[in-house]
C-alpha positions as CSV (number, residue, x, y, z in Angstrom):
1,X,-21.7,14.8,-28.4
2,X,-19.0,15.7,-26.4
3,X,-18.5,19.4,-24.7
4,X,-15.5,21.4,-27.0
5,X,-13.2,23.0,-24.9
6,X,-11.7,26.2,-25.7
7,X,-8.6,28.6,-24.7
8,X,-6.9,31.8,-25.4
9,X,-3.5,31.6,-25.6
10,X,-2.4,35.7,-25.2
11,X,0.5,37.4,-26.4
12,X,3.1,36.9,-23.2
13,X,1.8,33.2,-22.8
14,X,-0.7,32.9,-20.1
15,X,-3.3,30.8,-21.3
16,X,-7.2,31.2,-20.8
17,X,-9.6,28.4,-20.1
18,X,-13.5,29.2,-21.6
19,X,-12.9,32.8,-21.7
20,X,-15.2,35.2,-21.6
21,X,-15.6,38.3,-23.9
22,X,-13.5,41.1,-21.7
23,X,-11.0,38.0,-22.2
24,X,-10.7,38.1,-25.9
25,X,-11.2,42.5,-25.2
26,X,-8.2,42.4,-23.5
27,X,-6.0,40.2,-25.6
28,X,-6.9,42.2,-28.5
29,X,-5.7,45.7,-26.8
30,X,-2.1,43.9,-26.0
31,X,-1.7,43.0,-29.7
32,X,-3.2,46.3,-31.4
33,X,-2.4,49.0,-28.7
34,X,0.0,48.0,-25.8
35,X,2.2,50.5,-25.5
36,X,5.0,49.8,-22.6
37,X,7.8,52.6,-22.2
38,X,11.3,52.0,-23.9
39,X,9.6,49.2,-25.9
40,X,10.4,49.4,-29.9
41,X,8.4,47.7,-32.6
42,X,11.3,44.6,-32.6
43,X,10.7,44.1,-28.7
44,X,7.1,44.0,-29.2
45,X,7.7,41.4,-32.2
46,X,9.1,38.2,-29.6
47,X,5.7,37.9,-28.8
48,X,3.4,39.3,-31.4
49,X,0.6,37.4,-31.7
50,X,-2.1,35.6,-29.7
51,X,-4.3,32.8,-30.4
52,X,-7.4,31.0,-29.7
53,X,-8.1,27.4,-29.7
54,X,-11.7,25.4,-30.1
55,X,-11.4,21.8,-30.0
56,X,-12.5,18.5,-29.4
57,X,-10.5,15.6,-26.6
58,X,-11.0,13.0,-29.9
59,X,-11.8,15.5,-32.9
60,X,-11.0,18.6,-35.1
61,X,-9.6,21.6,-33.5
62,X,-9.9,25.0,-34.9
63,X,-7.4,27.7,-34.1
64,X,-7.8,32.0,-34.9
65,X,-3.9,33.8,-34.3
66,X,-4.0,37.3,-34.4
67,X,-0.5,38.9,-34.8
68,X,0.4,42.6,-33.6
69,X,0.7,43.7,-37.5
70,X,-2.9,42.3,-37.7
71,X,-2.5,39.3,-39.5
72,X,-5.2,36.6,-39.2
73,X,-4.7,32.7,-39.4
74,X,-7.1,30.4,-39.6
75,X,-5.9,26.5,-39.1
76,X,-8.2,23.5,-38.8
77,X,-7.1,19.9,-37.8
78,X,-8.2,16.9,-37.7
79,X,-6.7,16.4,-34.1
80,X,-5.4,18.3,-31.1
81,X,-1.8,17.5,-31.7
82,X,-1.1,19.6,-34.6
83,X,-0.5,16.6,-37.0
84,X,-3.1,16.1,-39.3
85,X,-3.9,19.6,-41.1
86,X,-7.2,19.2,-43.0
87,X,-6.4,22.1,-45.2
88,X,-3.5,24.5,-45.2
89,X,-4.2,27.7,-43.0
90,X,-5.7,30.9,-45.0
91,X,-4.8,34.2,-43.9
92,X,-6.1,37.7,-43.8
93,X,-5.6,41.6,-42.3
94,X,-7.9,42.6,-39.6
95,X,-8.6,45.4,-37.7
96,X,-8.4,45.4,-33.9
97,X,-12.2,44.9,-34.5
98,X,-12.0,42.2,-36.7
99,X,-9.8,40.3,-34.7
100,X,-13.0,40.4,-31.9
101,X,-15.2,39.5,-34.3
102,X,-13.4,36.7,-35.7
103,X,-12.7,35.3,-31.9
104,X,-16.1,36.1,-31.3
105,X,-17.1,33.5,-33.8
106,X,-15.2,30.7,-32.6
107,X,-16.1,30.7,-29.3
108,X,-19.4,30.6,-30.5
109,X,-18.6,27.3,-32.4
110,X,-19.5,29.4,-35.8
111,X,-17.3,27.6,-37.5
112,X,-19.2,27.8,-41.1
113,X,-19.0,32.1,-40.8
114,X,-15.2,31.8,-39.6
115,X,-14.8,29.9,-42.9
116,X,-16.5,32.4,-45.2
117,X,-14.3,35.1,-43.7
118,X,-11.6,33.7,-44.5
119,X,-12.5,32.7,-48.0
């Protein structure tokens, strides 16, 4: 089987090839508790959210966003492309916490517990 590949796309756009734990830490703290001076909520909101991605070159792909309100998506396709949905996203609220946990998961290839938490 081939290797999935997977990266963290973080709030202000830099993307994140395999990252490691203090990767995911770190995206987390700019979504739940960034705070830059003379930013306001609506400045914040342009890019309020961060995402991570676990896919396969010629199979499903499986994608977590986190928003700064903590709002959790969970997406699964059938391809890389973002065409073929196999079932519409589910959503939930998460902690800053949460959030780890559910990355966590992912880049662990759990994709059966991901489900159940978003159930």
């Amino acid at each position: 089987m081939i290797e999935p590949w997977l990266y963290l796309q973080k709030r202000y756009g830099e993307s994140v090839a395999s990252p490691e734990d203090a990767d995911l830490i770190k995206a987390a703290s700019e979504l739940f508790v960034e705070s830059l001076p003379g930013m306001t909520e609506a400045d914040y909101s342009e890019h309020g959210a961060a995402h991570l991605r676990l896919g396969y070159d010629d199979g499903p792909m499986y994608v977590i966003e986190i928003s700064r309100l903590g709002k959790a998506t969970w997406e699964e396709w059938a391809d890389q492309d973002y065409e073929n949905e196999v079932c519409p996203p589910r959503s939930l609220q998460v902690t800053e916490q949460k959030a780890l946990t559910l990355w966590k998961m992912l880049k662990e290839k759990r994709i059966e517990d991901v489900r159940k938490a978003f159930a």
